[in-house]
C-alpha positions as CSV (number, residue, x, y, z in Angstrom):
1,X,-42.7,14.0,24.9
2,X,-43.0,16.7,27.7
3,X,-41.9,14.0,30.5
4,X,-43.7,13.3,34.5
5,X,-44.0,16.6,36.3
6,X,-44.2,17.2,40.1
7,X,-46.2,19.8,39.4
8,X,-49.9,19.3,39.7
9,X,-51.9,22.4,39.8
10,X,-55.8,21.7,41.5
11,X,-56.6,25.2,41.3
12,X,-56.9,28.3,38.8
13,X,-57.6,31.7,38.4
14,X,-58.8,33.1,35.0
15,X,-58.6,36.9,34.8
16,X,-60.9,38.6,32.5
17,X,-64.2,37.4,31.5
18,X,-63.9,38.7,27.8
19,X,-64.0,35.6,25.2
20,X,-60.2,34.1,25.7
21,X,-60.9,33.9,29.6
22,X,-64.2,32.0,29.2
23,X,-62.6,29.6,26.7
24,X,-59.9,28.7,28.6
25,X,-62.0,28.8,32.1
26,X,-64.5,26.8,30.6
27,X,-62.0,24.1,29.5
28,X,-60.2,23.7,33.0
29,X,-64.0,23.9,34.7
30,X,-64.6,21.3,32.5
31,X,-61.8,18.9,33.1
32,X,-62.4,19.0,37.1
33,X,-60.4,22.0,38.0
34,X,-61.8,24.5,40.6
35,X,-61.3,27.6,38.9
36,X,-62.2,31.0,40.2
37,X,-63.2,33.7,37.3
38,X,-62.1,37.3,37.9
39,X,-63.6,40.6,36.1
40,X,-64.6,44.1,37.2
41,X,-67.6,43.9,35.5
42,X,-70.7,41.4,37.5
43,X,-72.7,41.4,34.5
44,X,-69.7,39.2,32.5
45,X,-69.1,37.1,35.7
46,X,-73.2,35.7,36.6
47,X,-73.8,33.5,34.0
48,X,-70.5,32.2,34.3
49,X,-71.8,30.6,37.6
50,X,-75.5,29.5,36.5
51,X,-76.0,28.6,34.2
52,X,-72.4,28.5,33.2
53,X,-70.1,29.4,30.4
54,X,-71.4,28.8,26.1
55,X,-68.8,27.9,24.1
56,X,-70.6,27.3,20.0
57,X,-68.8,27.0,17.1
58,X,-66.0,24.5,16.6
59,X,-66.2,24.0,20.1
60,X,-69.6,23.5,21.9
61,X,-70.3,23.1,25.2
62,X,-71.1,24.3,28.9
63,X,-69.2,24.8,31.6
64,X,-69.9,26.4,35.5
65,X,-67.0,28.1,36.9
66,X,-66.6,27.5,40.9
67,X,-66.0,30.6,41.9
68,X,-66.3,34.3,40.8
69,X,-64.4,37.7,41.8
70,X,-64.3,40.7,40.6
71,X,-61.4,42.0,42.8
72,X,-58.1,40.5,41.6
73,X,-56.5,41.2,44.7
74,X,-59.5,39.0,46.5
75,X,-57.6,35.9,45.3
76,X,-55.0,36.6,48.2
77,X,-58.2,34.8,50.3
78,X,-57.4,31.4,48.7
79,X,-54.9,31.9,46.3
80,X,-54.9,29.5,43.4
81,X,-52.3,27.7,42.1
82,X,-52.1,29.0,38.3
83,X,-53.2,32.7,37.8
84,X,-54.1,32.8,33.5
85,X,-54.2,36.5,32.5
86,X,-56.7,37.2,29.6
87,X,-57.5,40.8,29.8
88,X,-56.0,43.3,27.2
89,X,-52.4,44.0,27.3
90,X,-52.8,47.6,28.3
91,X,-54.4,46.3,32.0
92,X,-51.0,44.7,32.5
93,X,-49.8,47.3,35.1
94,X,-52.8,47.3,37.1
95,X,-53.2,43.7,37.4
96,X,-49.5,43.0,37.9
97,X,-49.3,45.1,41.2
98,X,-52.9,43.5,42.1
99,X,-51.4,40.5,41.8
100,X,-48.5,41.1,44.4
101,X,-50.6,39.4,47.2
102,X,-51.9,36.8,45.5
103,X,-48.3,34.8,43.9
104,X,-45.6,34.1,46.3
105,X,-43.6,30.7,45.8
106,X,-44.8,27.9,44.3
107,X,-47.8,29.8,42.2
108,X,-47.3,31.3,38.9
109,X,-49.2,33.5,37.0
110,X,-49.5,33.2,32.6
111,X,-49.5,35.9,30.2
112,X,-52.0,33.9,28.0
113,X,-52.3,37.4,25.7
114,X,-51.4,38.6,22.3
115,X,-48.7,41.0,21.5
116,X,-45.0,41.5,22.4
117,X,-43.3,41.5,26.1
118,X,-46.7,41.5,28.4
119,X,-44.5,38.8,30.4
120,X,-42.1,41.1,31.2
121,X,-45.1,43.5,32.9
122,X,-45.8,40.9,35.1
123,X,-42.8,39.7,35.8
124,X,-40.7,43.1,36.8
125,X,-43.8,43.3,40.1
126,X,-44.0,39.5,40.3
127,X,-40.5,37.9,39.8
128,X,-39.3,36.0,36.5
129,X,-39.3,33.1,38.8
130,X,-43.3,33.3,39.0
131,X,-44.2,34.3,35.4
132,X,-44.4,32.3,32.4
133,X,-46.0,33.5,28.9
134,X,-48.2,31.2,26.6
135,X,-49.0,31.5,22.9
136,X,-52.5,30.3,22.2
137,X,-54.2,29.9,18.3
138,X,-57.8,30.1,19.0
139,X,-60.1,33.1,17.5
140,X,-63.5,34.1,18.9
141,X,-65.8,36.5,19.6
142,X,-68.5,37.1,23.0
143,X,-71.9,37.3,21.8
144,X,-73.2,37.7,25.4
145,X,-72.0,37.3,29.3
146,X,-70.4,33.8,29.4
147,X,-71.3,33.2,25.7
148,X,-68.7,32.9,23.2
149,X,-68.3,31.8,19.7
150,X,-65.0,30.2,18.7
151,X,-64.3,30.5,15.4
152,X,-61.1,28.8,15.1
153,X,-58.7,26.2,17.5
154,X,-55.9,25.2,16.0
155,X,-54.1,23.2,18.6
156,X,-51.7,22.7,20.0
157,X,-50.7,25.9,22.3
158,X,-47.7,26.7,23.2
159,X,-46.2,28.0,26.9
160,X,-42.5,28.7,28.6
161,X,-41.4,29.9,32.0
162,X,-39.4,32.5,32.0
163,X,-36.9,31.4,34.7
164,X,-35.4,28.1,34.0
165,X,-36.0,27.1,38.1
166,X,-39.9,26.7,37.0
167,X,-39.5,24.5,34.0
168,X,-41.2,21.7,36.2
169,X,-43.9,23.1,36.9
170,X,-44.4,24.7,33.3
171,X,-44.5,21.0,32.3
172,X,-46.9,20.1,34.9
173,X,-49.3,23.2,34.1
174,X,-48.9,22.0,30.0
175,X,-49.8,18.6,31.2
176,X,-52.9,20.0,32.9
177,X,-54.3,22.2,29.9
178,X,-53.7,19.5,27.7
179,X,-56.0,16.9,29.7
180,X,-58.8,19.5,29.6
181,X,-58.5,19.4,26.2
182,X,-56.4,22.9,25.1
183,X,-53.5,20.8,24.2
184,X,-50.5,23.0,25.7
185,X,-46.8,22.2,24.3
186,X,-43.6,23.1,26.6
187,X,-41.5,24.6,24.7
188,X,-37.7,27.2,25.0
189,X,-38.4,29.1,21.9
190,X,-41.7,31.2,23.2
191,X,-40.0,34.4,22.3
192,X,-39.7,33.5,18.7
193,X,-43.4,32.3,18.5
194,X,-44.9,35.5,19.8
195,X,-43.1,37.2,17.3
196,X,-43.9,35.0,14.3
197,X,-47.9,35.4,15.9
198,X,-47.6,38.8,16.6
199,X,-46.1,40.0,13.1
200,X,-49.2,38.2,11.7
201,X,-51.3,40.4,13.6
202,X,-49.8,43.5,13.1
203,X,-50.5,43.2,9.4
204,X,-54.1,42.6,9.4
205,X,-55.8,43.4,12.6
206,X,-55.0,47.3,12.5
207,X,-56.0,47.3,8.9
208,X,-59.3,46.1,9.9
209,X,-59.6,48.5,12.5
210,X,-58.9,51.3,10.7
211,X,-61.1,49.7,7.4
212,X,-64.1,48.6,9.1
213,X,-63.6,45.2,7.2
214,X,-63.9,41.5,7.9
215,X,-60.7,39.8,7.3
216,X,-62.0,38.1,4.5
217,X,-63.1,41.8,3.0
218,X,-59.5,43.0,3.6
219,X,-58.2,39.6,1.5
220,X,-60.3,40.0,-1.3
221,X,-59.8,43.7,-1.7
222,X,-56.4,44.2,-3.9
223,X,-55.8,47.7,-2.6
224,X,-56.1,47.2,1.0
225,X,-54.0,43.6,0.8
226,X,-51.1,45.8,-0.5
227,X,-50.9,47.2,2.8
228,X,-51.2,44.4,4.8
229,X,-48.3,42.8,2.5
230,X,-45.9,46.2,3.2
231,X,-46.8,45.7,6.7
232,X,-46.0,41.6,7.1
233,X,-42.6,42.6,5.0
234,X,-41.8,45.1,7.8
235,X,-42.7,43.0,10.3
236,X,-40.5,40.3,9.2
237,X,-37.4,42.9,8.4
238,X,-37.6,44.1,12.0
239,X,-37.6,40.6,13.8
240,X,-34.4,39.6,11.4
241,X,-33.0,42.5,11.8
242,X,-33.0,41.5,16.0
243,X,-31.8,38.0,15.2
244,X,-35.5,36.4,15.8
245,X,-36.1,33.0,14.1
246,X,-38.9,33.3,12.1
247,X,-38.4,30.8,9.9
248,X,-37.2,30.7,6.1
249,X,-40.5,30.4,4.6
250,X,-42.6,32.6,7.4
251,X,-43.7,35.4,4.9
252,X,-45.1,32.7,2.0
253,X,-46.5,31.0,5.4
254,X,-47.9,33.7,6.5
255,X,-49.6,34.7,3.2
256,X,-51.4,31.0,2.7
257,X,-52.5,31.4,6.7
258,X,-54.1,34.8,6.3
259,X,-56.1,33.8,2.8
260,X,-57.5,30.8,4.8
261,X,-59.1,33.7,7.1
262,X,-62.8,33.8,7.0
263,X,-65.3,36.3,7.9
264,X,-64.2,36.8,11.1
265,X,-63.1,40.3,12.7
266,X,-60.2,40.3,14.7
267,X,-59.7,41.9,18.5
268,X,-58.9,44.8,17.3
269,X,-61.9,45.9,15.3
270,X,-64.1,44.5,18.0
271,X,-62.2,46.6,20.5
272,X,-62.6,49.9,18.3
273,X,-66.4,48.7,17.9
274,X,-67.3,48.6,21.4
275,X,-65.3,51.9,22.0
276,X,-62.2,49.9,23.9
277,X,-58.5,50.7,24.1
278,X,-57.2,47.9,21.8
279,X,-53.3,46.2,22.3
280,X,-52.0,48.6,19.5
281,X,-49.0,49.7,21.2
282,X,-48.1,45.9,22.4
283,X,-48.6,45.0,18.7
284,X,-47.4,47.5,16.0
285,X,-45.4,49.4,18.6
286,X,-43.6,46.8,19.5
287,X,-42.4,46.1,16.0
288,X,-41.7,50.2,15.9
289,X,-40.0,49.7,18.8
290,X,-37.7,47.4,18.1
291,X,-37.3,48.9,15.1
292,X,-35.6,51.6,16.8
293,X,-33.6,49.2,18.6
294,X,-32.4,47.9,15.2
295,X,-31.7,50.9,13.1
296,X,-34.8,49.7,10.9
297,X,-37.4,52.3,10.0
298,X,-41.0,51.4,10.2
299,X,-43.5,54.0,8.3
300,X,-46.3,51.4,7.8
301,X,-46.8,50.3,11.3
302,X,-45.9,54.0,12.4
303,X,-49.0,55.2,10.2
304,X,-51.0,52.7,11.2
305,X,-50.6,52.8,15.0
306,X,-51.2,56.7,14.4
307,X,-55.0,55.6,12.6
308,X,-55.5,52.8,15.2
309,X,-55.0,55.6,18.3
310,X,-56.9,58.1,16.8
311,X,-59.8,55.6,16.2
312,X,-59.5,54.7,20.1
313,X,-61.9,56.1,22.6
């Protein structure tokens, strides 16, 4: 039980249009929030308005967004209350200092992103007090403006403040995702979940980058799963090695997740597709990283972040 919060946000801000914003914009648009979309590009953010956001797949419906921007630092005209950051890791800076007019007191802004210390971005420009970081389990891919094909929800999502003086409203913004219907959990052990999420990633998404294969190609091929296996092992030694609770049973966990996968491509081979700077460097160089940190060496995410950059435009 998450408890009765005081906390009751009316009004959000999604920023980036790519397929995680318009899921989760869609959802709050949906359950009665006014929610403002933000993305540089127009073309992502028309449809969005009329006729509103796709979702197909396991979820399926339409949604109209009130309000489009694509200026984050136009929010500052009528600041939401929740800011939710979808765009790619590596836009972090640039968002976090467009961001400085737009979240003062009593307004928080989400990392709701993959990979390893984006929070921290944000919060060194916005204040720990205003930042909280989410861990979401949805997969999906845009097939057009405002049209997006989910391929996976497996609920319930996860989300933490980073200063213990916004715990209420991290409740109360939980509380509100969850009545939309992306059922949000509170919970204090957020770091240990992006890890145990992120060293998932780190084994097969830069092998499918590099590869050109679905998931479900890189499973079934006996050669290439060696490498993902050498790189979940590593991933696991590194995040023990800097006391991070994975869990006893994480790597056999891990291993009956990723056989589950289907033919899906993850993030980062759509993002070396389309010619896009993918979250490498918030993903496998995090894990190098703190390998460093550790004393632990790292060769197969050091090779593959090498392959990943040299693949990016």
């Amino acid at each position: 039980m998450q408890g009765k919060t005081t906390f009751r946000p009316k009004s959000f801000a999604v920023v980036g249009a790519g397929p995680v914003g318009c899921i989760v914009a869609a959802f709050l648009a949906r359950g009665g929030y006014r929610v403002t979309l933000c993305d540089v590009q127009a073309s992502l953010l028309e449809p969005a308005l009329e006729p509103g956001i796709s979702l197909s797949g396991v979820e399926s419906f339409r949604a109209r967004v009130a309000l489009t921007r694509t200026r984050v630092d136009e929010l500052a005209v009528d600041p939401p209350d929740v800011v939710i950051v979808t765009v790619k890791a590596t836009a972090l800076p640039i968002i976090a200092s467009a961001l400085e007019g737009v979240i003062d007191e009593g307004r928080y802004v989400i990392s709701w992103q993959n990979g390893i210390d984006t929070e921290l971005v944000l919060a060194e420009r916005l204040g720990k007090k205003q930042v909280m970081r989410a861990v979401v389990n949805f997969g999906c891919i845009l097939e057009g403006p405002a049209k997006v094909n989910v391929a996976f929800h497996h609920r319930p999502h996860y989300l933490q403040e980073l200063d213990p003086n916004a715990r209420d409203a991290a409740r109360g913004i939980c509380e509100a995702l969850t009545e939309c219907g992306l059922d949000t959990h509170h919970t204090n052990q957020i770091r240990n979940m992006v890890w145990t999420k992120t060293v998932n990633n780190a084994c097969m998404n830069p092998v499918c980058a590099v590869t050109g294969k679905t998931m479900f190609e890189v499973i079934n091929d006996p050669i290439v799963f060696n490498l993902v296996d050498n790189l979940l092992k590593e991933g696991v030694k590194v995040a023990r090695a800097n006391e991070l609770m994975l869990g006893p049973d994480y790597y056999i966990d891990c291993h009956d997740y990723i056989k589950d996968a289907g033919h899906h491509k993850p993030s980062m081979l759509q993002d070396i597709e389309a010619k896009r700077q993918t979250e490498i460097d918030y993903i496998n160089g995090k894990i190098i990283e703190y390998g460093e940190r550790a004393g632990v060496q790292t060769p197969y995410n050091t090779t593959l972040r090498s392959l990943v950059k040299a693949l990016e435009n």
